[in-house]
C-alpha positions in Angstrom: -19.9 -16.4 0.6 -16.4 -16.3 1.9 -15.3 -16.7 -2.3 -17.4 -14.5 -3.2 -15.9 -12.1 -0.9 -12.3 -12.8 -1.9 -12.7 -14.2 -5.3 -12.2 -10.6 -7.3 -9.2 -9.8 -8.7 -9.1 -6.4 -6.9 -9.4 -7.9 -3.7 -6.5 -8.3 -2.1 -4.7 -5.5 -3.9 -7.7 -3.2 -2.1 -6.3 -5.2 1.1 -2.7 -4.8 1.1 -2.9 -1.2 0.2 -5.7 -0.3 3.3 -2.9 -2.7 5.4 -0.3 0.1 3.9 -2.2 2.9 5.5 -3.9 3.8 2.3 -7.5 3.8 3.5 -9.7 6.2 1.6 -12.0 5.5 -1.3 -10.6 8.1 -3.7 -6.9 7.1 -3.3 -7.6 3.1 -3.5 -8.8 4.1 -6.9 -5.0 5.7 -7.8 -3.2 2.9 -6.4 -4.4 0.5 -9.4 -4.9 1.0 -13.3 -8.4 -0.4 -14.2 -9.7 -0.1 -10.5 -12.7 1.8 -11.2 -15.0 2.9 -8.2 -17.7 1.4 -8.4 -15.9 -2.0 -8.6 -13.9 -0.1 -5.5 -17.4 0.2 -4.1 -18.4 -3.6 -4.6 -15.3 -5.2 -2.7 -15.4 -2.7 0.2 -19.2 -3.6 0.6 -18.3 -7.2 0.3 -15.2 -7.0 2.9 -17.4 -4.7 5.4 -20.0 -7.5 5.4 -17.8 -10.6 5.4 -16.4 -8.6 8.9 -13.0 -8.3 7.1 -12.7 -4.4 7.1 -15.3 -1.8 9.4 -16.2 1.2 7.6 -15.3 4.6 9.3 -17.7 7.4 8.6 -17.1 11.1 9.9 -19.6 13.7 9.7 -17.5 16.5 8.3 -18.7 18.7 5.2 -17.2 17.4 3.0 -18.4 13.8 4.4 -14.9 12.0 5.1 -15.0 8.0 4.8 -12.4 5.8 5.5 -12.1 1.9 6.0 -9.9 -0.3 8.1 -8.6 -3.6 8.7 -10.8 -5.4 12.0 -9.1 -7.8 14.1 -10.0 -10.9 11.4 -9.0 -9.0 8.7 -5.4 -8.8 10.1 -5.4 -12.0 11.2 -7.2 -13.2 7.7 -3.7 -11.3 6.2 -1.1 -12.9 8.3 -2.7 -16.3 6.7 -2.3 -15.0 3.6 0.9 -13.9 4.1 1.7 -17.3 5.6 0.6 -19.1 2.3 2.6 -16.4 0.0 5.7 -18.0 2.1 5.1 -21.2 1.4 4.5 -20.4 -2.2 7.6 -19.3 -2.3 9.3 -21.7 -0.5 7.6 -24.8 -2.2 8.6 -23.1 -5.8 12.1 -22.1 -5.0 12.3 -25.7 -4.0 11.1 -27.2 -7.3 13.2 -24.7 -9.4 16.6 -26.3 -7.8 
């Protein structure tokens, strides 16, 4: 499950952007060419069920949704932070 959650291409570009503060459906879409919503729509599902992001819903006219990181979805992006450092530790290290 946990690949199929993270496995898409769009994923953590849907992540870092919602870490950024950009957390609404409509404005994900304009961060990325190609993003299309209902691929949005898939990945936000995905991440809400894996327990990675919680899905805010407000009951305003027009209705207002907007989704967040949870405590393991921080956490989950300090790892991957953590292994982007290595990354580019361990390759700065080969290029020399």
């Amino acid at each position: 499950m946990f690949e199929d959650c993270i496995g898409c291409k769009w994923t953590l570009h849907i992540l870092i952007q919602i870490q950024r503060g950009v957390n609404r459906p409509r404005a994900l879409v304009k961060t990325k060419p190609g993003l299309t919503t209902k691929v949005l729509n898939e990945r936000l599902a995905k991440m809400v069920q894996f327990g990675i992001l919680e899905k805010l819903s407000y009951p305003e006219i027009p209705p207002r949704v907007e989704y967040q990181l949870t405590p393991f979805g921080k956490e989950f992006l300090e790892i991957l932070d953590r292994v982007e450092e290595l990354h580019c530790k361990f390759t700065s290290d080969l290029q020399e």
